[in-house]
DRENTITI-584041 format. One record per residue (C-alpha): chain; residue in one letter; x negated, y negated, z negated. Coordinates in pm, whole numbers, always signed. Example, Ala and Ser with C-alpha at 12.3 -4.5 7.8 and 13.67 -1.06 7.14 Angstrom:
2
> A  a  -1230  +450  -780
> A  s  -1367  +106  -714
END
This chain:
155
> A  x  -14908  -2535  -16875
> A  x  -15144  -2791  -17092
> A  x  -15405  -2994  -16900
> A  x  -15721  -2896  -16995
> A  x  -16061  -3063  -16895
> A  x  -16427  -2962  -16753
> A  x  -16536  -2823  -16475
> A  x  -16486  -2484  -16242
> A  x  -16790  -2262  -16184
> A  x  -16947  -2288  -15852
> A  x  -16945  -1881  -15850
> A  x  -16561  -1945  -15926
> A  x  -16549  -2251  -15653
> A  x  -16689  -2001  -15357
> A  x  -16460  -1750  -15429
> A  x  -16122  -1980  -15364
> A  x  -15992  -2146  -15070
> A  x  -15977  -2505  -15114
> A  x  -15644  -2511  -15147
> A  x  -15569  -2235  -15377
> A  x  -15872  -2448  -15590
> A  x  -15620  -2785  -15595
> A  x  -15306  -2599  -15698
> A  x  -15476  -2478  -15979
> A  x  -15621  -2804  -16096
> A  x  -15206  -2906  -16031
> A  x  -15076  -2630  -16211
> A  x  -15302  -2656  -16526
> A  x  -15449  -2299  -16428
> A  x  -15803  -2452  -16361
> A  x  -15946  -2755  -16583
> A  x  -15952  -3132  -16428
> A  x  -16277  -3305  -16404
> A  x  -16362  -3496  -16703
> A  x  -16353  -3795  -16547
> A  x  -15960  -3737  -16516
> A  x  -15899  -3756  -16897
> A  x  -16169  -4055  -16947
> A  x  -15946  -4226  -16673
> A  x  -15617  -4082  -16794
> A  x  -15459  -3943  -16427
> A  x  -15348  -3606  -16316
> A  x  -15311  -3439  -15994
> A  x  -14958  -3395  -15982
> A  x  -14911  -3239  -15637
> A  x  -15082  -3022  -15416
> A  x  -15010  -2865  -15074
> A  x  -15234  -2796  -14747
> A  x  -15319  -3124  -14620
> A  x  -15185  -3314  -14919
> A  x  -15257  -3436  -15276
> A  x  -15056  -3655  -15507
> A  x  -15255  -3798  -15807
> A  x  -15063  -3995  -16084
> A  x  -15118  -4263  -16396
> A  x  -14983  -4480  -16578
> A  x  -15209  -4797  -16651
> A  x  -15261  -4913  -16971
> A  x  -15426  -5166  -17141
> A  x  -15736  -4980  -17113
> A  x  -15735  -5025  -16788
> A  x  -15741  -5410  -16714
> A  x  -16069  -5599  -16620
> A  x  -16141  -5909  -16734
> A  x  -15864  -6069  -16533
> A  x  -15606  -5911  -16718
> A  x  -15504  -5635  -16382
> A  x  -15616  -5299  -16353
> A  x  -15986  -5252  -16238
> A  x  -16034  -5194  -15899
> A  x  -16269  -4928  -15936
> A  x  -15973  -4725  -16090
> A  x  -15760  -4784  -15790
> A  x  -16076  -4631  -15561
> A  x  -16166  -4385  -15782
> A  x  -15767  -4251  -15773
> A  x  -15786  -4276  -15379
> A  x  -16131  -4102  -15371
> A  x  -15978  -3808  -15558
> A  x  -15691  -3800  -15395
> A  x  -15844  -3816  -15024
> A  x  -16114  -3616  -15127
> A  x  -15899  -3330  -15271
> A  x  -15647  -3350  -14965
> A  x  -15938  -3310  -14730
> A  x  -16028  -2987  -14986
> A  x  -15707  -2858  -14982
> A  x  -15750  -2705  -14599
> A  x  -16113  -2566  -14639
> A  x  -16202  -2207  -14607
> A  x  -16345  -2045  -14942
> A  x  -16703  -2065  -14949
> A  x  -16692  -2422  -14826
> A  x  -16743  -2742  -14961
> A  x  -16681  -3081  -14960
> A  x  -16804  -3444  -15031
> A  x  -16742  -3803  -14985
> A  x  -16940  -3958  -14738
> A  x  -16797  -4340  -14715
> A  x  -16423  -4464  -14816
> A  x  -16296  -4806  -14780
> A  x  -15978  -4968  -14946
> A  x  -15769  -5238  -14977
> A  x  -15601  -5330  -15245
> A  x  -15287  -5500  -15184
> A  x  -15091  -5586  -15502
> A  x  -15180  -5613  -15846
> A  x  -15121  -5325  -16096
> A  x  -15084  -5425  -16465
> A  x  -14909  -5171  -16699
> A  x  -14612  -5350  -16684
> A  x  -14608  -5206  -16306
> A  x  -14500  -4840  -16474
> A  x  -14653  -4524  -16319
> A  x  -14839  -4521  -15974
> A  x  -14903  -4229  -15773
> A  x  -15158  -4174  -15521
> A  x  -15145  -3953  -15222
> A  x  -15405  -3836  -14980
> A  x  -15315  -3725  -14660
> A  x  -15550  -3583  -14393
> A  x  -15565  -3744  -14062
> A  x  -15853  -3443  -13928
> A  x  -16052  -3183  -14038
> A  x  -16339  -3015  -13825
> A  x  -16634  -2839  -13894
> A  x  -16803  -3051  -14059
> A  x  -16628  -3417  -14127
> A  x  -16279  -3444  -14263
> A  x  -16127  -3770  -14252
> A  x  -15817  -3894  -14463
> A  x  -15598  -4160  -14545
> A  x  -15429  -4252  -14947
> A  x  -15171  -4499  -15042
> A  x  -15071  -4572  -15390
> A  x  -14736  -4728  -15453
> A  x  -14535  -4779  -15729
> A  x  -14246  -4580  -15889
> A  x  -14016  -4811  -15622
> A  x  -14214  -4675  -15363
> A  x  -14422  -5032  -15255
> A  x  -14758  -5048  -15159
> A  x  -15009  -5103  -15424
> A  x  -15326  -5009  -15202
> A  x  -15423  -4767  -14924
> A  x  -15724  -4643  -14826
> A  x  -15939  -4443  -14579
> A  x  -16212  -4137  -14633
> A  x  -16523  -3959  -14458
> A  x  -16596  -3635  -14632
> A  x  -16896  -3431  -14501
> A  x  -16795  -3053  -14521
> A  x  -17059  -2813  -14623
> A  x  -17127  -2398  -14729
> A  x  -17108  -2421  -15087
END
């Protein structure tokens, strides 16, 4: 199925689990945020408890010091933590980034190939989920990882 781009109706939101609301934005059967095409990744995987997101850097990725921006790299473990931590909600509930931290641990050029980054969640309660990412590289090494707080809400 194409990729398409936008954003899902909160009447639409509150009427799917979390993660029946991830495997669609995998499977192409509900659009990716637009933010997704600006930044040119997909979510490539989901399952309960578990999101892969993908790219491949480009030159229109690099900061001035000629390596991808690390604001990509957090953004990609953001989504991917945040959606993981989405994936095992209820429907009719919500969730939200509260604080993340990363490191970043090698430098990704586009000469590194296609990265993938995968959110896994440590806990999920009533209201905080917490999460861990790592993005490696197609030869599996460590690129960066990352920890997430996500406050979890009625939508």
């Amino acid at each position: 199925m194409t990729k398409t781009y936008g954003t899902v109706s909160e009447e639409q939101k509150r009427q799917m689990s979390g993660l029946a609301f991830v495997q669609g934005l995998a499977s192409g059967a509900l659009p990716l945020n637009t933010i997704a095409r600006t930044l040119g990744y997909d979510v490539a995987e989901a399952e309960r408890g578990r999101v892969v997101v993908t790219l491949l850097p480009t030159d229109a990725h690099l900061n001035p010091a000629g390596t991808v921006h690390g604001g990509l790299t957090a953004t990609l473990l953001d989504s991917c933590m945040g959606l993981a931590v989405q994936s095992t909600l209820d429907a009719g509930t919500s969730q939200t980034t509260l604080e993340f931290k990363i490191s970043l641990v090698r430098p990704i050029t586009p000469e590194t190939g296609p990265i993938r980054a995968e959110g896994v969640v440590l806990n999920c309660g009533r209201r905080i989920g917490t999460a861990e990412g790592r993005v490696t590289d197609a030869q599996g090494r460590l690129l960066a990882h990352g920890t997430t707080t996500c406050l979890i809400f009625p939508a």
